[in-house]
N, C-alpha and C positions, 0 to 999 in steps of 0.2 A: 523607419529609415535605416538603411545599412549605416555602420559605421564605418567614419572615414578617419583614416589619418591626418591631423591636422597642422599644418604647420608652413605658413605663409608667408614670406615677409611683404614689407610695401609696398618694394619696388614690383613684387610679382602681382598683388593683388591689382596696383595699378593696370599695371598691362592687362592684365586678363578681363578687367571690369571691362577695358575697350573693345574686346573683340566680340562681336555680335555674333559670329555663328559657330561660338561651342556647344559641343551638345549640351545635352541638359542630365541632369542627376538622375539615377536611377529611382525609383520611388518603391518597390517593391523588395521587400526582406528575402534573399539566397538562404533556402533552406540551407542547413548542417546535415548531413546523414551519416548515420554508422550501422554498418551492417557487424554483426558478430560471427565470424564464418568460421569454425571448426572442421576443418575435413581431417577422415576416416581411412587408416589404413590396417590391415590386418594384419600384417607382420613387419618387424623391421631389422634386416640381415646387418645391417650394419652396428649392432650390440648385442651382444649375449645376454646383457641383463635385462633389456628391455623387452621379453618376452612378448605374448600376443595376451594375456593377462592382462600385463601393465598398463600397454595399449586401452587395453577394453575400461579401466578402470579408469584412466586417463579422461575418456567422453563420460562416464557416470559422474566425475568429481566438477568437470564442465557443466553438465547438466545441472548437476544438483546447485552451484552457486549460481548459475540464472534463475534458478525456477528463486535461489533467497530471495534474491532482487527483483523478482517477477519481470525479468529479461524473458523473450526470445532471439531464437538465434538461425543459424543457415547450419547443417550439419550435412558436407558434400561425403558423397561414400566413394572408394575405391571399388571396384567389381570385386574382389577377393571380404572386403567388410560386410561389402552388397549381401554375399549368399552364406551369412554367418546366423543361422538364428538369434543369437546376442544381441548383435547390431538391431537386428532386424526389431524386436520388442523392445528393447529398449526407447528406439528412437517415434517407434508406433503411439509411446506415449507421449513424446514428448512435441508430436505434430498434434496429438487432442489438443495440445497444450498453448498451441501458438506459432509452433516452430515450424521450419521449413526442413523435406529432406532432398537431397538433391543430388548431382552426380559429381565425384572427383575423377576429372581425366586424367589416371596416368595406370599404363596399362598394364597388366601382371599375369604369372601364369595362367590361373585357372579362369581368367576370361580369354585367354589366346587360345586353349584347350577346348572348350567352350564354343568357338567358332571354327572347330576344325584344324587349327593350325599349330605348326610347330614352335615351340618356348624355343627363346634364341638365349636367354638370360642367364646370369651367374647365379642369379637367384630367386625363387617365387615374385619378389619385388625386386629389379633392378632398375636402378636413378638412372645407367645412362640415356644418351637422348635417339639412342638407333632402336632402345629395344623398350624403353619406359616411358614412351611416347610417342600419339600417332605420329608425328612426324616420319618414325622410323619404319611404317608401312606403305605400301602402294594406294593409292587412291582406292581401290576395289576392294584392299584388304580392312582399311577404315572401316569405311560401308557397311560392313558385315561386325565391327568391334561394335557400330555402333547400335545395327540391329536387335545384337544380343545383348545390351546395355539394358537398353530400352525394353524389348519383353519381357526381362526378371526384372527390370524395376516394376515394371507393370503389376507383371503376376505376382509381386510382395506387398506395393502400396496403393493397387488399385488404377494407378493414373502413369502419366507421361511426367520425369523430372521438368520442373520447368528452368530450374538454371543447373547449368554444368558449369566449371571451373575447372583451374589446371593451371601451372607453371606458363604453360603453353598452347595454344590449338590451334593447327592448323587453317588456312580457313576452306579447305574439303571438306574438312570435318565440322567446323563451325556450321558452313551451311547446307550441309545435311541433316544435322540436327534440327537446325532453323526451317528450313524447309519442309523436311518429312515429318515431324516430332512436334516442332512449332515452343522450343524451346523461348523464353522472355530474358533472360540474363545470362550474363557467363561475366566468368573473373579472371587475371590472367597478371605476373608479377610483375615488379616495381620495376624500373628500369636500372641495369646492371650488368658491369661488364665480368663476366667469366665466373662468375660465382656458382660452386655446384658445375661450371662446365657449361652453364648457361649464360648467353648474353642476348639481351632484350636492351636497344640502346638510341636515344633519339626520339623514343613515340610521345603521345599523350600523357605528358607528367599529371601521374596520379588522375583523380576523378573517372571520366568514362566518357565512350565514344562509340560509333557505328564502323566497323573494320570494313576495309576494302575484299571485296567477293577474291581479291587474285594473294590478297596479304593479310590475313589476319592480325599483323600487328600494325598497319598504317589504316589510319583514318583514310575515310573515304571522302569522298569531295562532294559524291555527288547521290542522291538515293536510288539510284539505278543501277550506281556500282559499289553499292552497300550490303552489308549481312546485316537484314536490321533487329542486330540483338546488340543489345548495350554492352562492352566489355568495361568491369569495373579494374583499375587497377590497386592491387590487394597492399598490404605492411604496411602500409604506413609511413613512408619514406621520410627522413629530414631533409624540409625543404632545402636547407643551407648546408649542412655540410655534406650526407648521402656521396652527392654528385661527383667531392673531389677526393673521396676515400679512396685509399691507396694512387691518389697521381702519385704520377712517374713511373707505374707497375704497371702487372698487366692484367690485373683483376682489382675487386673491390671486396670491401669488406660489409658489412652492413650494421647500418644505423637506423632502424626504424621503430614500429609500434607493437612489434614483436614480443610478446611476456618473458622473451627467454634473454632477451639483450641487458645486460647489468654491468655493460664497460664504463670506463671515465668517460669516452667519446659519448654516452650518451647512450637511451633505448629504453626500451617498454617494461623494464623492471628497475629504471633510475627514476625515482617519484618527482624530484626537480625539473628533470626532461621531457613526463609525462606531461605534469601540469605545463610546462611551458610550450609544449606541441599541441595539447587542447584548446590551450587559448589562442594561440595563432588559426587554429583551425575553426574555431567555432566565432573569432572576435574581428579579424581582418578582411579587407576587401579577397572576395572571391568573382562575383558576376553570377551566372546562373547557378551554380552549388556549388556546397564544399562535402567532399566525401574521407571517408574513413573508416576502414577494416579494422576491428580489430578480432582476437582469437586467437589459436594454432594449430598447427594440425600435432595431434596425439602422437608422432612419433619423437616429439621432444621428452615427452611423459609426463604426466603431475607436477612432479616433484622440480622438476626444473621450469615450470611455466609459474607454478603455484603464486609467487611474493607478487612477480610481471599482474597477475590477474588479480590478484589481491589490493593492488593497486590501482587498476587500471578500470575493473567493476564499478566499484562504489561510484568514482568520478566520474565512470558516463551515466550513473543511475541516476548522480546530482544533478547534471546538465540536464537527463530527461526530464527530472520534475521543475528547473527552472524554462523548462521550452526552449533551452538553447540549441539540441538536438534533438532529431526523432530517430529513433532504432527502431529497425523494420528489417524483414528478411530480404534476404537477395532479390526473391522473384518480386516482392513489391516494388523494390528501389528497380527495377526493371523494367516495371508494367507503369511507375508514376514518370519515368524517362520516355518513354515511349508515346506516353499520350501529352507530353511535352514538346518535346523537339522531334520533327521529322528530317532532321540531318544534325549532325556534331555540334553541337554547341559551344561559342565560348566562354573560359571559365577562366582563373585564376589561382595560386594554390601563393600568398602573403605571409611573409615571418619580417616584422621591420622593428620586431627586440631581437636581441642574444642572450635573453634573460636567463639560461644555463653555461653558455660557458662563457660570456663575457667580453668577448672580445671583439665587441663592434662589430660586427656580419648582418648583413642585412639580404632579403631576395626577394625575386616577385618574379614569380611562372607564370607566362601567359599561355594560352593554347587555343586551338582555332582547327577548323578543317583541314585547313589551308596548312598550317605551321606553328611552331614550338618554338619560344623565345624565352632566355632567361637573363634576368641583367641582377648584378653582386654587386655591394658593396661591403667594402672594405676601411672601416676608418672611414676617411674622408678621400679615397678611390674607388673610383664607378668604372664596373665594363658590362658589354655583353660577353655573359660567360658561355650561352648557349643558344646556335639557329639553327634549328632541324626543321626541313621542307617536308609536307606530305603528300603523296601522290599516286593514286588508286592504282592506277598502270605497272606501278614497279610489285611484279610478280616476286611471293617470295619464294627463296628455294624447294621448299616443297608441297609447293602449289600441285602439280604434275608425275614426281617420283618419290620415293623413299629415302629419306636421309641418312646417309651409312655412316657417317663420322658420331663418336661417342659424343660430339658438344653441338650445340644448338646455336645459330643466330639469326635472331633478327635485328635490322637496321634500317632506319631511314636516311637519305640524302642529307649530308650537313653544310651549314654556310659557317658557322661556328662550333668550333667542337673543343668544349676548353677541358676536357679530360682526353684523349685520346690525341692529341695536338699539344699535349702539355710534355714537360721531363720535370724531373724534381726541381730542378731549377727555374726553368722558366714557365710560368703558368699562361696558355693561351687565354684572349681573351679578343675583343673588339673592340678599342678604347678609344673616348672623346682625346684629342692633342688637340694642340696648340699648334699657329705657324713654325714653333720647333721642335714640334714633336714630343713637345711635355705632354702630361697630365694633369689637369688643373684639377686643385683641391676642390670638392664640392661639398654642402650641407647635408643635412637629413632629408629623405625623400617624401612625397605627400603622394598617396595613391589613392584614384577616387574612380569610387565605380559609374559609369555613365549610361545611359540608356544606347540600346543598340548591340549589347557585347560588347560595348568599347569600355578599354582601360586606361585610365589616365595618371601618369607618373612624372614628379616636378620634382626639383631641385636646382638650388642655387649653388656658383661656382665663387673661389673666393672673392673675385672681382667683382661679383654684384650679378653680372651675367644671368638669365633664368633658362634651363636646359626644361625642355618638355616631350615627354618621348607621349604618343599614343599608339595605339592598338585596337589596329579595328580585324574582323576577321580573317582580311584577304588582304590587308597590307599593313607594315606602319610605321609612323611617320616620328623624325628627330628635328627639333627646331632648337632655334637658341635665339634670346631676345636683342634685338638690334638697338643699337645707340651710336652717338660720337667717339666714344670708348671702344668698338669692336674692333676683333682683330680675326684674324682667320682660323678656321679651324678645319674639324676632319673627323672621319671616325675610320680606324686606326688598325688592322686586323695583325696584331702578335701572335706569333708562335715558334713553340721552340725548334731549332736547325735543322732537324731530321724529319720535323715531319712530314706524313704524306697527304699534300692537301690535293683536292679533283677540280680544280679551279683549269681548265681549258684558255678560256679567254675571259680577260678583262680587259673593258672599254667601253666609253661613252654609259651608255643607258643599259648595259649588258653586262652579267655575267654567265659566265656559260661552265657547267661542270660536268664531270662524269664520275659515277660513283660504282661501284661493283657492275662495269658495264649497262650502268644506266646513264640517261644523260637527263640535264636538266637545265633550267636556264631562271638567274633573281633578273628582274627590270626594275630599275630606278626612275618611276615614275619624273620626281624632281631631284635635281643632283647626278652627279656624275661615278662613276667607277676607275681604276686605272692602278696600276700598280709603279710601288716605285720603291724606292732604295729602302731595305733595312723593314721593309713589311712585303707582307702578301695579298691583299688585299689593304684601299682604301677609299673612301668613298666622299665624297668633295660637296658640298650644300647649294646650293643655289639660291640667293638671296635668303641664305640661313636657315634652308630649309632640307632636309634629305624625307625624300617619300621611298618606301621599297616596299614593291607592289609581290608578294608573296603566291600570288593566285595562276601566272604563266603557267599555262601545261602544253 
């Protein structure tokens, strides 16, 4: 049986004995997966002392403490690592071994040279995103990076990579790959705004999914308008705080599963932080899996990932021998997705301690085809922090041409966006009020995995009251227990003065939005919509019930 959060009182248990048609509990144990993915690069312009040596010695010290622990691992190359002799035997042994080799997509001189074409770059490797990624090519000029990918990987390890990874990939690229090559996995980073110049902001928090054929970072809806190669999303993200690092600003900083993080905020070389992000991840409700990167890529070097892996080894080697997790390389966790779900799955990503820093934070990511929900606590404050819609149709920008700006974005449609909608002062969110607009104190939450993809989330308010939010793929639903005692309520959409919401029209059973000239539309199955003094968004129950049907296209 999964394990669930437990925590009931009476009055709830009352109520809920009487309703005959909840689902029923899920009966089947959500694998844990961790993939260890190292990618390879050749040189790196951005320090003098980190030579192509270091680099190289960098994967040999990775190597050598998997093989302690009799790990394997995913080891993605760069084209420039790709046609290194070094790489090349090194890694020859360590595929006898177990391991996987596979492709890093980001793109560098001597594979641009390679294909005919002119270096645009400051340097053999450069980060930005017009010349360090297919993005910053033409559809046609893709085509041919990938061709010559693909034959010298051939002519070195005999075969076709079966997973590619990257910061980013288009999805031209994706499915051509998919297509011609018949690629099983790709990996692709955590959600994030501006970091590196990169923003990836809205998608499938952490786990994996089937990308839309027009948007390689939005889920697809339907498997007709899918690349159906699994994209994992890689670091490791913390569930609870990641999200609101640097509100108020205009980029983020990062808190993840990364060896090389050793701040007070938390990260992949704070041993406190570790064990309390493994156990959220291997011990709480998830629904169909819980996944987990961990690694680095060799341009950080040994010597700064060293303590992060020193730590972070051993503990998933423990987990492996108690069967909490299975470690497996990319292209398995790829090909075991695949013969699983023939369209997106939903999953769950649960942290309901703050068993490192302490201060009451709680969270639960839901995600689905359809959309992306995250609801926070605070102490004894509940909101939705986060509703990002997905929608196969919304082309991304360079779907059709080349990207010429140095920074990258991808986005989906938001209904809540409690980082970009936020200022240092006021934090957006989605909030239960009261007939005046308070906030009513509420208890610790109980989340329980249900059959179906459905997730179930309870909590009591101080009045006694029982809040029940569900989650099914394509919509869900907010109720609150009725009695002689009720009073009226609302769910409540704050945000701070300036910002810029896509909200068109609100009314009745409709919202209507437009987001980077896309439009889109939430229906409130039961309950109403309509805006009014001092919010932007509110959303009214109907006999104590709000349904919001997530699936409109």
């Amino acid at each position: 049986m999964r394990k669930t959060v437990l925590f009931f009182i009476a009055a709830g248990m009352m109520i809920l004995s009487s309703c005959g048609n909840q689902p029923k509990k899920a009966e089947q144990p959500a694998p844990r997966i961790v993939n260890i993915i190292n990618f390879i690069r050749q040189t790196e312009p951005r320090s003098k002392e980190n030579i192509d040596e270091v680099l190289y010695r960098t994967v040999v010290e990775q190597i050598n403490q998997l093989k302690q622990y009799q790990l394997i691992g995913t080891f993605l190359l760069q084209y420039d690592a790709l046609i290194n002799p070094q790489y090349q035997e090194l890694l020859k042994s360590e595929i006898a071994r177990g391991s996987e080799v596979g492709g890093w997509w980001e793109i560098t001189q001597p594979h641009i040279e390679a294909a005919g074409m002119k270096w645009r770059g400051r340097y053999p490797w450069d980060w930005h995103a017009n010349v360090g990624f297919a993005t910053g090519y033409t559809p046609a000029e893709r085509e041919k990076l990938v061709d010559i990918y693909m034959e010298k990987f051939k002519e070195i390890f005999g075969k076709y990579p079966a997973s590619v990874g990257s910061w980013f990939i288009d999805a031209h690229t994706l499915g051509y790959m998919y297509d011609k090559y018949h690629i099983v996995a790709s990996c692709n980073c955590k959600d994030q705004i501006g970091t590196d110049g990169y923003t990836l902001w809205g998608g499938y928090w952490n786990q994996a999914y089937y990308p839309s054929r027009k948007n390689a970072y939005m889920p697809a809806q339907t498997e007709a308008g899918q690349i159906s190669v699994p994209i994992f999303r890689m670091l490791g993200s913390d569930p609870v705080y990641q999200y609101e690092c640097g509100l108020g600003g205009g980029s983020q900083g990062v808190i993840s599963l990364e060896p090389v993080y050793a701040g007070g905020d938390g990260g992949g070389a704070v041993r406190p932080w570790v064990e309390w992000f493994l156990k959220s991840m291997t011990e709480e409700p998830c629904l169909a899996f819980n996944y987990m990167q961990a690694g680095q890529e060799n341009s950080f070097t040994w010597r700064q990932m060293k303590d992060g892996l020193t730590i972070q080894i051993p503990l998933l080697d423990s987990l492996r021998k108690q069967n909490k997790v299975r470690i497996e390389t990319l292209e398995t966790s790829g090909r075991w997705f695949k013969e699983n779900f023939a369209v997106t799955p939903a999953t769950a990503v649960t942290a309901l301690t703050d068993a490192y820093r302490k201060q009451g934070n709680k969270t639960v990511w839901y995600n689905s085809r359809f959309y992306r929900a995250n609801l926070k606590w605070e102490g004894d404050k509940f909101f939705f922090r986060d509703i990002h819609l997905f929608d196969e149709r919304m082309e991304s920008d360079y779907l059709t041409k080349a990207g010429e700006s140095t920074q990258c974005i991808y986005i989906t449609p938001p209904i809540v966006d409690g980082f970009q909608w936020s200022a240092a002062e006021t934090k957006a969110g989605l909030h239960i009020v009261d007939a005046q607009g308070n906030n009513p104190k509420v208890g610790t939450p109980v989340v329980s995995e249900l059959q179906g993809n459905v997730l179930q989330v309870e909590f009591s308010a101080a009045d006694g009251q029982l809040f029940q939010i569900v989650f099914y793929e394509d919509r869900f639903e907010v109720s609150r227990t009725k009695n002689a005692n009720s009073e009226a309520w609302a769910l409540e959409l704050k945000t701070a003065a300036n910002a810029e919401l896509p909200f068109r029209q609100v009314s009745g059973k409709q919202i209507k939005a437009t987001f980077r000239d896309f439009d889109y539309t939430l229906e409130l199955k039961e309950g109403s919509a309509e805006v009014s003094q001092g919010s932007a968004l509110r959303m009214l129950p109907a006999d104590n019930r709000i349904v919001v049907d997530c699936s409109k296209r």
